[in-house]
TINU-897229 format. One line per field, with one value per atom (N, C-alpha, C): residue in one letter; chain; x, y, z. Coordinates in pm, 1 decimal, decimal comma. Example, Ala and Ser with C-alpha at 12.3 -4.5 7.8 and 13.67 -1.06 7.14 Angstrom:
2
residu c(a  a  a  s  s  s) .
chaine c(A  A  A  A  A  A) .
u c(1319,0  1230,0  1320,0  1285,0  1367,0  1290,0) .
v c(-569,0  -450,0  -330,0  -225,0  -106,0  3,0) .
w c(780,0  780,0  780,0  708,0  714,0  787,0) .
This chain:
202
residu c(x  x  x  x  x  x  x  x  x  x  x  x  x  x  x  x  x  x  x  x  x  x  x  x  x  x  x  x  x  x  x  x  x  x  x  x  x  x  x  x  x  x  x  x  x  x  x  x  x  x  x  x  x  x  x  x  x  x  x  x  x  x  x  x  x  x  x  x  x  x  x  x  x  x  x  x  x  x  x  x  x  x  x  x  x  x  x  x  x  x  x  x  x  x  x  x  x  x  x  x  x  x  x  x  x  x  x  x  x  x  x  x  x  x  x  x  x  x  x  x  x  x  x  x  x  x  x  x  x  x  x  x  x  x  x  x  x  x  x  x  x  x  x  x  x  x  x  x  x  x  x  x  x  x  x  x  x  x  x  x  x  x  x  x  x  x  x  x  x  x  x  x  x  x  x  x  x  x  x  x  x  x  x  x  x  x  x  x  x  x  x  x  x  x  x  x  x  x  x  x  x  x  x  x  x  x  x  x  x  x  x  x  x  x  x  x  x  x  x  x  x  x  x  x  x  x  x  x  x  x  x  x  x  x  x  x  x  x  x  x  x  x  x  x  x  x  x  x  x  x  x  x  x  x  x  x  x  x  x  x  x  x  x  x  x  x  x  x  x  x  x  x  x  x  x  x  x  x  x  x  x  x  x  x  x  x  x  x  x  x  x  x  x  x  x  x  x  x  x  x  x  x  x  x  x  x  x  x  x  x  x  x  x  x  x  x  x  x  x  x  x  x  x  x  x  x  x  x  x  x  x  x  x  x  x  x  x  x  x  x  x  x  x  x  x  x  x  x  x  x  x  x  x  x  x  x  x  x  x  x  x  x  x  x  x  x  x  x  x  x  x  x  x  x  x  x  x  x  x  x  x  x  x  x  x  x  x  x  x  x  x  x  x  x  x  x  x  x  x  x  x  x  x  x  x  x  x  x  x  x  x  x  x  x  x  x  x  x  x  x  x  x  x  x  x  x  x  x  x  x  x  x  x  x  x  x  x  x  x  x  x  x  x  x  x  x  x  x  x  x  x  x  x  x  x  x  x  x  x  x  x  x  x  x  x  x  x  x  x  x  x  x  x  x  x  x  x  x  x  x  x  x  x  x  x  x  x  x  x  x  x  x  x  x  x  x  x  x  x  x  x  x  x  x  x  x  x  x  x  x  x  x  x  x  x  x  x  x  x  x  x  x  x  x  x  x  x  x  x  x  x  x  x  x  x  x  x  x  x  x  x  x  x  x  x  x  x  x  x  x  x  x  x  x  x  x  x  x  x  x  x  x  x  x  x  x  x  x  x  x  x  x  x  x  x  x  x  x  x  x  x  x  x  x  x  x  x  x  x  x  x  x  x  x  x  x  x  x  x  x  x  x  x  x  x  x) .
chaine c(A  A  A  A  A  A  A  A  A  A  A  A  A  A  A  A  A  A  A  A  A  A  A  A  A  A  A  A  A  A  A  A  A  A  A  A  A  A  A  A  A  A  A  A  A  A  A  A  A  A  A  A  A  A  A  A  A  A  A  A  A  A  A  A  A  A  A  A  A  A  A  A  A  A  A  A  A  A  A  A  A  A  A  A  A  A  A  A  A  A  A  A  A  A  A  A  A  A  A  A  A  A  A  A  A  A  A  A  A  A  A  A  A  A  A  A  A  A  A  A  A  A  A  A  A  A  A  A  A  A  A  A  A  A  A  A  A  A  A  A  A  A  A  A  A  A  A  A  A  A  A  A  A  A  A  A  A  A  A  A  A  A  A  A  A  A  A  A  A  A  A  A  A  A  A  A  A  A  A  A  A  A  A  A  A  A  A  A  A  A  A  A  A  A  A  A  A  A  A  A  A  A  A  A  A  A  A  A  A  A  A  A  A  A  A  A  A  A  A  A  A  A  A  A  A  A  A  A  A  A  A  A  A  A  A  A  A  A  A  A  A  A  A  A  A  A  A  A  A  A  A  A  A  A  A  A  A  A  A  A  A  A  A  A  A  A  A  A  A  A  A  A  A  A  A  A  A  A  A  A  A  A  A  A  A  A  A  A  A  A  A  A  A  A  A  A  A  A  A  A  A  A  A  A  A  A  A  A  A  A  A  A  A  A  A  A  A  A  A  A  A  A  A  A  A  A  A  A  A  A  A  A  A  A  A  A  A  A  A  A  A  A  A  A  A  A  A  A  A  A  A  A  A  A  A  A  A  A  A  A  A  A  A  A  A  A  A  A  A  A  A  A  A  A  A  A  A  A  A  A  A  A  A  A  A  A  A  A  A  A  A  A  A  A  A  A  A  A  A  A  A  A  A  A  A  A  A  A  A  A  A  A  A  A  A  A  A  A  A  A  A  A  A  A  A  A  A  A  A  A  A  A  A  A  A  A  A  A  A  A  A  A  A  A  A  A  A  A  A  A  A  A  A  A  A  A  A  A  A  A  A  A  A  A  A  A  A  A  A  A  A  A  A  A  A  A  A  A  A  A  A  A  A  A  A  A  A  A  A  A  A  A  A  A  A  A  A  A  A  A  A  A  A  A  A  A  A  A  A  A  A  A  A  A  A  A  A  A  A  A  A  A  A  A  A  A  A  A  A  A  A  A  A  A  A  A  A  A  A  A  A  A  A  A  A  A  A  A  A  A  A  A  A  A  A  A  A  A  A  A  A  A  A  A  A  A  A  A  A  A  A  A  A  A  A  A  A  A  A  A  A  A  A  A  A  A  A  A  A  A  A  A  A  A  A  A  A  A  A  A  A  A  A  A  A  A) .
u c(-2139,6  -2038,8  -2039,3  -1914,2  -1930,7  -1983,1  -2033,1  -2100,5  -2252,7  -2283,6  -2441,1  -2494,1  -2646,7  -2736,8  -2781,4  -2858,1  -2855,7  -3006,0  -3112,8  -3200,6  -3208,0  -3109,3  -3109,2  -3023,3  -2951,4  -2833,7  -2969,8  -3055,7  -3178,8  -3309,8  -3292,8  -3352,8  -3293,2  -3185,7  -3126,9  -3080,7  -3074,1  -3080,8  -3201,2  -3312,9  -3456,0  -3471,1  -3444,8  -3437,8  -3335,4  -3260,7  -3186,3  -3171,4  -3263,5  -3300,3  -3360,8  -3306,7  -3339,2  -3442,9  -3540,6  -3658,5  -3773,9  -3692,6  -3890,5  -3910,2  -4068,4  -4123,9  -4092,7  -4038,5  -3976,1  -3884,5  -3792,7  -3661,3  -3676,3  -3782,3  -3830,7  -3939,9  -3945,6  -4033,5  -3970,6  -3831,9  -3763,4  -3827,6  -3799,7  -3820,1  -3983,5  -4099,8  -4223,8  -4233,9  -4188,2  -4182,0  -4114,6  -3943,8  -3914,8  -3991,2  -4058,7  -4124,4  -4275,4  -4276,9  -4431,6  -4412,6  -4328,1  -4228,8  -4220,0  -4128,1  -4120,3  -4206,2  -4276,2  -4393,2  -4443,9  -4523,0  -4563,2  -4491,3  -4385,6  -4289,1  -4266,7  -4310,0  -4265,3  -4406,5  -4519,3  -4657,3  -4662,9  -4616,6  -4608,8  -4539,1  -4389,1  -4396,7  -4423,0  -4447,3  -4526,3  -4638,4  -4720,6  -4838,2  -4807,8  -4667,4  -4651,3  -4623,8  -4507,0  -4496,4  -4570,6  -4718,7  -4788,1  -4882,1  -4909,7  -4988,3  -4909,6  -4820,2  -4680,8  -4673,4  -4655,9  -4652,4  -4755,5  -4835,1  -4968,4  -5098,5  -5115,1  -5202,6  -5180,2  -5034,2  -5062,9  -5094,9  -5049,5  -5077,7  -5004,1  -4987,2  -4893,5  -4923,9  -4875,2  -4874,4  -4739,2  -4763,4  -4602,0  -4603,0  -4719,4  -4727,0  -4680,7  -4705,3  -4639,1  -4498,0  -4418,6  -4260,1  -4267,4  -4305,1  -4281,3  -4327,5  -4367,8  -4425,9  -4350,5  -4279,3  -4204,2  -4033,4  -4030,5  -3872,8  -3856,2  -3980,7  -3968,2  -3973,9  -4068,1  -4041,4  -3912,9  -3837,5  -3742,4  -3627,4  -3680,6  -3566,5  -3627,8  -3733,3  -3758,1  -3745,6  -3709,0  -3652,2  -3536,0  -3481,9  -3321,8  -3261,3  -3332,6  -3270,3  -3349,6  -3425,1  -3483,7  -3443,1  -3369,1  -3327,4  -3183,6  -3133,6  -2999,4  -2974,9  -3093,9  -3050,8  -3069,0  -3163,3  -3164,8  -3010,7  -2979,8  -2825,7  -2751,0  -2766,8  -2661,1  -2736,4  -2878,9  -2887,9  -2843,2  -2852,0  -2794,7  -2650,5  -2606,4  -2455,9  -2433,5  -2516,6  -2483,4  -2416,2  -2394,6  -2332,1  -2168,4  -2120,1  -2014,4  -1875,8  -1805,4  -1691,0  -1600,6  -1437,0  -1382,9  -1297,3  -1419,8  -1377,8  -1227,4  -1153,3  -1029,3  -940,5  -965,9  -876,9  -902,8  -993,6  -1032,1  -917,3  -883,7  -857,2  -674,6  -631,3  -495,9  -492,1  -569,8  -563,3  -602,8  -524,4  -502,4  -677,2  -735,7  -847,7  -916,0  -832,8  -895,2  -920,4  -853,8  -886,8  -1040,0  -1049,9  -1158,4  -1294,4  -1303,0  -1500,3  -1443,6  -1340,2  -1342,8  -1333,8  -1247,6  -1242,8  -1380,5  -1488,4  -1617,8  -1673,0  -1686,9  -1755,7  -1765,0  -1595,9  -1625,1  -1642,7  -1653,9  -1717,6  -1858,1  -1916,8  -2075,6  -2127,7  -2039,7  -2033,6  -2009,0  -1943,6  -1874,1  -1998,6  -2074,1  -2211,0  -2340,0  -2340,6  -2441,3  -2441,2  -2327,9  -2309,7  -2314,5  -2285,3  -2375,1  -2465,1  -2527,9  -2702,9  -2724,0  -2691,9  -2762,4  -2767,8  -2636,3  -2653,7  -2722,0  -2742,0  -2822,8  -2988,9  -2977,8  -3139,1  -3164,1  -3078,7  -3125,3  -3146,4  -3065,2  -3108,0  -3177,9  -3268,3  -3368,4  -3530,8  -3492,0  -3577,4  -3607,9  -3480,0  -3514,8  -3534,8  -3473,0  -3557,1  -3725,8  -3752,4  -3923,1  -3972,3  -3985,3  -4002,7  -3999,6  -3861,0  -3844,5  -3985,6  -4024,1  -4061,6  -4221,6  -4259,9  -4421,0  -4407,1  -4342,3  -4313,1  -4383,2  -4263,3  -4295,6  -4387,6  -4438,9  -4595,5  -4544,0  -4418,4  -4351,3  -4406,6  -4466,3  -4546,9  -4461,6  -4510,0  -4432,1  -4526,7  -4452,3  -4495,1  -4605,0  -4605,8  -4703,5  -4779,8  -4784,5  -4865,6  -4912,8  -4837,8  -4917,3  -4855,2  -4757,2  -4734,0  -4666,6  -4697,7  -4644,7  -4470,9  -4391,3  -4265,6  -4212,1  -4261,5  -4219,8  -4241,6  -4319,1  -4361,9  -4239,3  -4188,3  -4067,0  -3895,0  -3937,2  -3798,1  -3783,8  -3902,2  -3930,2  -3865,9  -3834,7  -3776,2  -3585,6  -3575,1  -3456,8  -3380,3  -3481,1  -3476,7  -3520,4  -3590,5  -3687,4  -3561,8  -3539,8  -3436,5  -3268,9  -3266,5  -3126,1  -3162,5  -3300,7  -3344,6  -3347,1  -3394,9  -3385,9  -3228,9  -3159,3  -2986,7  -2923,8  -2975,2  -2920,9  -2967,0  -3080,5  -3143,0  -3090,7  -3063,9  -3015,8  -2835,3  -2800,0  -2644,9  -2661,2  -2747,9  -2747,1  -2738,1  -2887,1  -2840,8  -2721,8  -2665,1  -2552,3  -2471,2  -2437,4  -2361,8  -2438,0  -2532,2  -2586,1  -2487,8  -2497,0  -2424,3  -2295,0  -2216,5  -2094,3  -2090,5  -2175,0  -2134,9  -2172,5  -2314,3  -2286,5  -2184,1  -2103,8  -1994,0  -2055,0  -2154,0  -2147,4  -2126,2  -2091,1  -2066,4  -1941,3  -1862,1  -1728,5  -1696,2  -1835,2  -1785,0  -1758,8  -1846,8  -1779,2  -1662,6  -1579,4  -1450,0  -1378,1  -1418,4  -1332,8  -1318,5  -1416,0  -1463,0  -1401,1  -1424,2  -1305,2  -1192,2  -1097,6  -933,4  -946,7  -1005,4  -1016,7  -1000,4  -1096,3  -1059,1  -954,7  -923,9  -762,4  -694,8  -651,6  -530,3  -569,5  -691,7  -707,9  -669,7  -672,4  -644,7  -528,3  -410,8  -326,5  -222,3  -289,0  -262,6  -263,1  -347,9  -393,7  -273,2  -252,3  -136,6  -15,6  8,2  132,7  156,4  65,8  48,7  40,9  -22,1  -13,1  170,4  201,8  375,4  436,7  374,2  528,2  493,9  366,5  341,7  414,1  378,0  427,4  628,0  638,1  814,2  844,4  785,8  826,6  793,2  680,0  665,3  798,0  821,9  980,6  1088,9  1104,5  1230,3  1237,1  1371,3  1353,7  1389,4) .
v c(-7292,5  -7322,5  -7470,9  -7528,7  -7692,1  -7755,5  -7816,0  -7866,3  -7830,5  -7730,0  -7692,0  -7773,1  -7820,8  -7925,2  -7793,7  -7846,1  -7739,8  -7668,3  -7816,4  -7703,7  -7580,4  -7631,1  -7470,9  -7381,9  -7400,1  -7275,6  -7215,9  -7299,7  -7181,2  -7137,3  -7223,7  -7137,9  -7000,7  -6985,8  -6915,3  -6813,7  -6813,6  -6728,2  -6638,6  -6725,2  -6631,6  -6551,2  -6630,8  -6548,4  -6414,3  -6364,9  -6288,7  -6204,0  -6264,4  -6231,9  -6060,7  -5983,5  -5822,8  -5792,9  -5907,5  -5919,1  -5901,7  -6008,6  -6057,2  -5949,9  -5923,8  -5829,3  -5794,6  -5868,3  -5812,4  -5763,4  -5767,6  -5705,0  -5581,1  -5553,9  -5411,0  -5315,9  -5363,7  -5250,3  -5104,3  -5094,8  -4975,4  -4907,9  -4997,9  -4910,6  -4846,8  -4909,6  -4852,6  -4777,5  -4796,6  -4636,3  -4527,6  -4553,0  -4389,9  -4345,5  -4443,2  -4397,5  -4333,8  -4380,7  -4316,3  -4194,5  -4183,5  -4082,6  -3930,1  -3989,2  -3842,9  -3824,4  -3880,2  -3886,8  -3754,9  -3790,2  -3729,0  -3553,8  -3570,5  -3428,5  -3381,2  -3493,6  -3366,9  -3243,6  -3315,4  -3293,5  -3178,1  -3209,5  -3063,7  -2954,4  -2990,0  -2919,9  -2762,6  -2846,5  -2834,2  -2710,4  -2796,0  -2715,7  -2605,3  -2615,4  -2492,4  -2355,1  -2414,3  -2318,4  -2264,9  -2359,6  -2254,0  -2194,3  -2205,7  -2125,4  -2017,1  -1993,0  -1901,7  -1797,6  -1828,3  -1757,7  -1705,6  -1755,8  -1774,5  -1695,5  -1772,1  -1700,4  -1672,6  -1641,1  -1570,1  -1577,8  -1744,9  -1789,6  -1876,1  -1959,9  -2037,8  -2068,8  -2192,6  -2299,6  -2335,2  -2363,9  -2390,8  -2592,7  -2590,5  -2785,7  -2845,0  -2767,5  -2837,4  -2846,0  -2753,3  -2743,7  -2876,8  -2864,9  -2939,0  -3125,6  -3137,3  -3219,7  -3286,1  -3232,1  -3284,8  -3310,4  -3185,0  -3226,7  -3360,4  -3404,7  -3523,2  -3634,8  -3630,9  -3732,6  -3726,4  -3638,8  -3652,0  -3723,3  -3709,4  -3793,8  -3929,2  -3989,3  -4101,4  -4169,1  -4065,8  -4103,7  -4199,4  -4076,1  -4084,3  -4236,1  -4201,8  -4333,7  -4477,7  -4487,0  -4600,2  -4674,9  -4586,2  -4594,9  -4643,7  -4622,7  -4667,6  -4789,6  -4887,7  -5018,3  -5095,4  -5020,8  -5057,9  -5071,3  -4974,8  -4927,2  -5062,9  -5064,4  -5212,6  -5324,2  -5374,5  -5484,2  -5466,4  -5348,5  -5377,4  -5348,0  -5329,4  -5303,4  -5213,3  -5100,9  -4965,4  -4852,9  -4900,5  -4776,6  -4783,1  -4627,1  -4609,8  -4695,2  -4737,8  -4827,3  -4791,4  -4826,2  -4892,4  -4989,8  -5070,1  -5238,5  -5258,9  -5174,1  -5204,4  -5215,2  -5164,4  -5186,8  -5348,4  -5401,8  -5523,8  -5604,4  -5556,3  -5630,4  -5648,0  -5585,0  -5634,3  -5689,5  -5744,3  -5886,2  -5984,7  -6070,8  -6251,7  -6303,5  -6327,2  -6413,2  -6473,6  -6573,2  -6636,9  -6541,5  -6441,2  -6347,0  -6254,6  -6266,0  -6138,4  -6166,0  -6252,0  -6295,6  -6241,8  -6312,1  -6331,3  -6136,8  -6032,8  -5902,5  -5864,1  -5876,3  -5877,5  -5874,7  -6003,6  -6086,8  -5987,8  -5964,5  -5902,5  -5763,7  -5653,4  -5541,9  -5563,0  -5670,7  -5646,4  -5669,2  -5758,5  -5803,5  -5657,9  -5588,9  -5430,7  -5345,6  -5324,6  -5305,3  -5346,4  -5450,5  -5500,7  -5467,3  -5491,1  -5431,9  -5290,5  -5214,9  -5087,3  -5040,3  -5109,3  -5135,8  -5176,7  -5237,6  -5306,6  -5197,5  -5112,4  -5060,5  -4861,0  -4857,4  -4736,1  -4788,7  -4912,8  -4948,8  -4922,1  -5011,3  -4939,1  -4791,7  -4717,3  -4585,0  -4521,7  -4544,7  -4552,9  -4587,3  -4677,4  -4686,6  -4594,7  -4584,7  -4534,3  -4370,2  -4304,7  -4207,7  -4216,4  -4306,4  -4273,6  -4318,9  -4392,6  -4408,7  -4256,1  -4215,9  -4083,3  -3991,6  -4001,1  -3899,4  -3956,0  -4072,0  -4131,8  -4037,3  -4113,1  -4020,3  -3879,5  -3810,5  -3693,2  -3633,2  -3685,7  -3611,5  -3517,8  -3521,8  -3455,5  -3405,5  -3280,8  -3283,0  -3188,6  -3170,8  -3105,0  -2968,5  -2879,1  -2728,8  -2715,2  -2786,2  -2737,9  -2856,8  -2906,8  -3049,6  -3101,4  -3067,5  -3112,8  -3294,4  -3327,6  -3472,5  -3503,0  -3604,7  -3718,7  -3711,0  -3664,3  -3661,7  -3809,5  -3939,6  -4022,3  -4100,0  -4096,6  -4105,3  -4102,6  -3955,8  -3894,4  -3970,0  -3998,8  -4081,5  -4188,0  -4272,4  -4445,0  -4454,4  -4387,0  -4437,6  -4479,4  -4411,4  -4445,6  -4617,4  -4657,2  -4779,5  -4901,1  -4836,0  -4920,6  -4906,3  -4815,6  -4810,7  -4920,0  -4884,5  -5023,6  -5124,6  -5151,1  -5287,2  -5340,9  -5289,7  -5298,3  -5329,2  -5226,9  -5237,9  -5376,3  -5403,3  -5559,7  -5637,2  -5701,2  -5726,2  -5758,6  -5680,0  -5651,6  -5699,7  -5672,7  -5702,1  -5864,9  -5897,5  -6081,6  -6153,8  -6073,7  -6117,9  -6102,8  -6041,9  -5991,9  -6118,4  -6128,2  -6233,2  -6399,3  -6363,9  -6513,7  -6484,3  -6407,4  -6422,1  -6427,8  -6407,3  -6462,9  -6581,3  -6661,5  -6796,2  -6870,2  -6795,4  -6882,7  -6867,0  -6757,1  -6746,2  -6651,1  -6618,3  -6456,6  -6363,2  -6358,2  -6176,4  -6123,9  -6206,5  -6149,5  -6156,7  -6167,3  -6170,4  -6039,5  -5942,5  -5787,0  -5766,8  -5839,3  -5755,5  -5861,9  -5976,6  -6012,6  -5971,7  -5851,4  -5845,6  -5739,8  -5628,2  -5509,3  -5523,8  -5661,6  -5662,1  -5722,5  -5800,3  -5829,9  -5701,1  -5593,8  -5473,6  -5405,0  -5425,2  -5309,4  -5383,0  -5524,7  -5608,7  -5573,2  -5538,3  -5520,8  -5386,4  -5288,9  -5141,0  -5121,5  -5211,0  -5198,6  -5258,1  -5404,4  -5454,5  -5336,7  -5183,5  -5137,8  -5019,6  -4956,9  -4884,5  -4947,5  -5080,4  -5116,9  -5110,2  -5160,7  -5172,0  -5000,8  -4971,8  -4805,6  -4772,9  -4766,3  -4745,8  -4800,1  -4911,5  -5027,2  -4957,3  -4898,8  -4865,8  -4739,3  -4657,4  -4467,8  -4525,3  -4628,1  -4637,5  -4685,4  -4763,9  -4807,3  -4698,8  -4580,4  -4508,5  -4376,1  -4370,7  -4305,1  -4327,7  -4526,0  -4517,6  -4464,5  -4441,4  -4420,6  -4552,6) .
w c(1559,8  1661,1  1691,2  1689,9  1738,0  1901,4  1880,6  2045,5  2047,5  1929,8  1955,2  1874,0  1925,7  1789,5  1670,2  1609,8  1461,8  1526,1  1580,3  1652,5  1744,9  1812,8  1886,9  1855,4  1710,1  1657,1  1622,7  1568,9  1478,2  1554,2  1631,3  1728,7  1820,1  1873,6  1918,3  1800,8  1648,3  1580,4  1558,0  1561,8  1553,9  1697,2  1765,6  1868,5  1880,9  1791,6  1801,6  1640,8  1592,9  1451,6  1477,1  1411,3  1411,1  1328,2  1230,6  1200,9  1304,5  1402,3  1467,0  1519,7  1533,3  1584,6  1731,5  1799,1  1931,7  1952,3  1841,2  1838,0  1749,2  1753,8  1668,7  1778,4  1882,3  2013,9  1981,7  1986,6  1991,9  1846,7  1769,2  1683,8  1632,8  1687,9  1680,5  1753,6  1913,8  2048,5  1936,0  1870,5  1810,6  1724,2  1625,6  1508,5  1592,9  1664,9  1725,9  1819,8  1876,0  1937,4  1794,4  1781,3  1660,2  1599,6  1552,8  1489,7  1560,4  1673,6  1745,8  1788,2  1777,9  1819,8  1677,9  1594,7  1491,5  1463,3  1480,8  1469,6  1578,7  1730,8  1830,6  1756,5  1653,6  1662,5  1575,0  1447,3  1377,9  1372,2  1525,5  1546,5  1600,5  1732,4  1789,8  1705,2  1566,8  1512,1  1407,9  1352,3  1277,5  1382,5  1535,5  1617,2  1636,1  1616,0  1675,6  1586,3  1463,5  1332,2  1283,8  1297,8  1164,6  1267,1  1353,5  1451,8  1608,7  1555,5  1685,3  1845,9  1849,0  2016,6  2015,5  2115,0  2160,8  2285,8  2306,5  2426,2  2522,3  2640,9  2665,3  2690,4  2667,6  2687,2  2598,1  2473,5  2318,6  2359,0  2371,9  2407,5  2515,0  2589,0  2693,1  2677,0  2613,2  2584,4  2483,4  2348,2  2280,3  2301,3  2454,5  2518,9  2579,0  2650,3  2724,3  2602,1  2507,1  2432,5  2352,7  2312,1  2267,6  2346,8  2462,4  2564,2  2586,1  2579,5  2566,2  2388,1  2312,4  2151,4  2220,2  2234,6  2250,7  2363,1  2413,4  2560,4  2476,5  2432,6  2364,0  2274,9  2156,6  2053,9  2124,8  2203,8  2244,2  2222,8  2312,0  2297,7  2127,4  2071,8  1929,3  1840,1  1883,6  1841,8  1871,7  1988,3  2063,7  1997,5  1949,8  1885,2  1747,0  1630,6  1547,3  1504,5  1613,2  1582,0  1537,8  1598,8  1527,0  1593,9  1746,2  1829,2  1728,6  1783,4  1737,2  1812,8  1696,4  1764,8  1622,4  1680,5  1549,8  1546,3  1403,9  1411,4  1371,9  1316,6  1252,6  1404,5  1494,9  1611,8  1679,7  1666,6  1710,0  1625,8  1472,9  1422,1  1426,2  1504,2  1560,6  1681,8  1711,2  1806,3  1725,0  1793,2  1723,9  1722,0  1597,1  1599,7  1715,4  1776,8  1894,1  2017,7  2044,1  2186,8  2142,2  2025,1  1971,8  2029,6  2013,9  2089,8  2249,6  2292,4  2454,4  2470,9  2414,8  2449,1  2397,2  2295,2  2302,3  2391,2  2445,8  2545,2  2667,1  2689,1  2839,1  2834,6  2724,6  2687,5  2699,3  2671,3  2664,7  2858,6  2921,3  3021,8  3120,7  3095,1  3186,8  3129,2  2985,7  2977,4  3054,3  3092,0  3125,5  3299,7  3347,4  3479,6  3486,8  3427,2  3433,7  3395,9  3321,8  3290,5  3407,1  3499,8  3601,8  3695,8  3713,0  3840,5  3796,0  3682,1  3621,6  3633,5  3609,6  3605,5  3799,1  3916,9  4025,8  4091,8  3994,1  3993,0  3976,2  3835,1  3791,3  3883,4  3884,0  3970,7  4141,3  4144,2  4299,4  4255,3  4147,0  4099,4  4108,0  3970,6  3999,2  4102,8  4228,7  4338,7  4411,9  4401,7  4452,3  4392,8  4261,5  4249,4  4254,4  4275,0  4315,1  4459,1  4528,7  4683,8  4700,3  4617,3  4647,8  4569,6  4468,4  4418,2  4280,9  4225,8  4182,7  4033,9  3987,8  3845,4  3756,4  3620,2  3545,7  3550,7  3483,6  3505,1  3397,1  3321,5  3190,1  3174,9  3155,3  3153,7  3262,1  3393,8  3506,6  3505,3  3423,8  3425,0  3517,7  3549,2  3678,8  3637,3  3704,1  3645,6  3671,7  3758,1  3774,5  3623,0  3529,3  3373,6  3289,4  3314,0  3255,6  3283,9  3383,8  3494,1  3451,6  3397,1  3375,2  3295,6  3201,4  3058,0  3099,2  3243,3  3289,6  3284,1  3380,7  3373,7  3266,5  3216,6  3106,0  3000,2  2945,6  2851,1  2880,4  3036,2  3042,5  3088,9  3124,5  3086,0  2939,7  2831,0  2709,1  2622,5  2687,8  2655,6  2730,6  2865,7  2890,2  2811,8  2761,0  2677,8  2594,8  2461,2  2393,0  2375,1  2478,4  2494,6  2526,4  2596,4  2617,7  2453,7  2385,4  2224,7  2186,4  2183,7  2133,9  2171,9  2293,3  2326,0  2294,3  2277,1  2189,0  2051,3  1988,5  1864,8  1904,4  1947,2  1970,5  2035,0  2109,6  2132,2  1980,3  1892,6  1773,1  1671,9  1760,0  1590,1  1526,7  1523,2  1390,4  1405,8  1547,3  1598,0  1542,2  1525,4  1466,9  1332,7  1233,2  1116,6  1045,8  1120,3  1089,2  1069,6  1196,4  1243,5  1158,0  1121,7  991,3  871,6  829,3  717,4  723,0  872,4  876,6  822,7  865,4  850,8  704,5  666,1  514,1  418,2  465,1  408,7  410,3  535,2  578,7  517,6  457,5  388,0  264,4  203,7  85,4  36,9  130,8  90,7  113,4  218,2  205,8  86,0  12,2  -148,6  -217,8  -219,2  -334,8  -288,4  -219,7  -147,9  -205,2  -157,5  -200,0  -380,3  -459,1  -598,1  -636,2  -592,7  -651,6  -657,9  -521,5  -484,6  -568,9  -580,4  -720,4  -805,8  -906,2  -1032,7  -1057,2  -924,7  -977,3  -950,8  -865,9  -901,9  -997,7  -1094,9  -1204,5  -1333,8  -1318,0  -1376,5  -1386,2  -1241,5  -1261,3  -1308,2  -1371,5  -1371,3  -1523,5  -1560,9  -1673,4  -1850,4) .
């Protein structure tokens, strides 16, 4: 982008680089996460089958982590550009408006990251308070609640990078690369049409 020195384009790229090991937390919590639930469950069902007993902590135990999979993995999604969208609609607006309708999508994100994270919180508070445990495990349900906030702390996060890459200019090279495609499939549409009409005439 013009106006930035070259040191801090590359700095502000590593910093937003989906390599460094900090921009990979999410992904060691899911891998250690399932990991783990796949192993419960696993165990529940050869105790179940095989011999004949069973637990109700295993169940319980791999529901909550599956919900700390799930809410974790979210913001991962938002750093690599993987939540569901579609880029071809970006791409009938004029070039220059495209960062700025970006911009203020990640911005209407981040404000409700903000006001889910005070929720969050006043949940597990709520539930330190009241002493609140789980039925099978006996777990602190305020444990279970955390991932509330922790998870859209992670998604603001995440969305600030994001908007680092659009002040450097690379955030929108997708959605160029989208309409590059849609002009190209529409070349191959049009060329097909001329060929089968010239194949009719006689």
């Amino acid at each position: 982008m013009k106006g930035i020195s070259q040191p801090r384009a590359q700095f502000l790229r590593r910093l937003i680089s989906v390599d460094a090991w900090y921009n990979k937390i999410e992904e060691y919590i899911g891998v250690l996460a399932l990991f783990i639930m796949l192993f419960l469950m696993t165990y529940q069902v050869v105790a179940r089958f095989v011999f004949n007993t069973g637990n109700t902590w295993s169940e319980e135990l791999s529901r909550y982590l599956y919900i700390w999979f799930t809410l974790i993995t979210v913001s991962l999604a938002v750093l690599n550009n993987a939540h569901i969208k579609i880029e071809a609609a970006m791409a009938v607006f004029p070039k220059r408006w495209r960062p700025g309708l970006v911009t203020v999508g990640f911005i209407i994100l981040i404000i409700y990251c903000l006001f889910i994270v005070g929720f969050g919180i006043t949940m597990v508070r709520r539930n330190i308070r009241m002493g609140n445990v789980s039925l099978g495990l006996q777990l602190p349900m305020y444990i279970v609640y955390a991932v509330v906030p922790i998870s859209h702390v992670l998604i603001i996060i995440r969305s600030v990078q994001r908007l680092i890459g659009i002040y450097l200019g690379d955030e929108m090279k997708e959605v160029d690369e989208a309409e590059e495609a849609i002009k190209a499939a529409q070349k191959n549409i049009e060329a097909d049409a001329i060929h089968e009409t010239t194949l009719e005439k006689p």
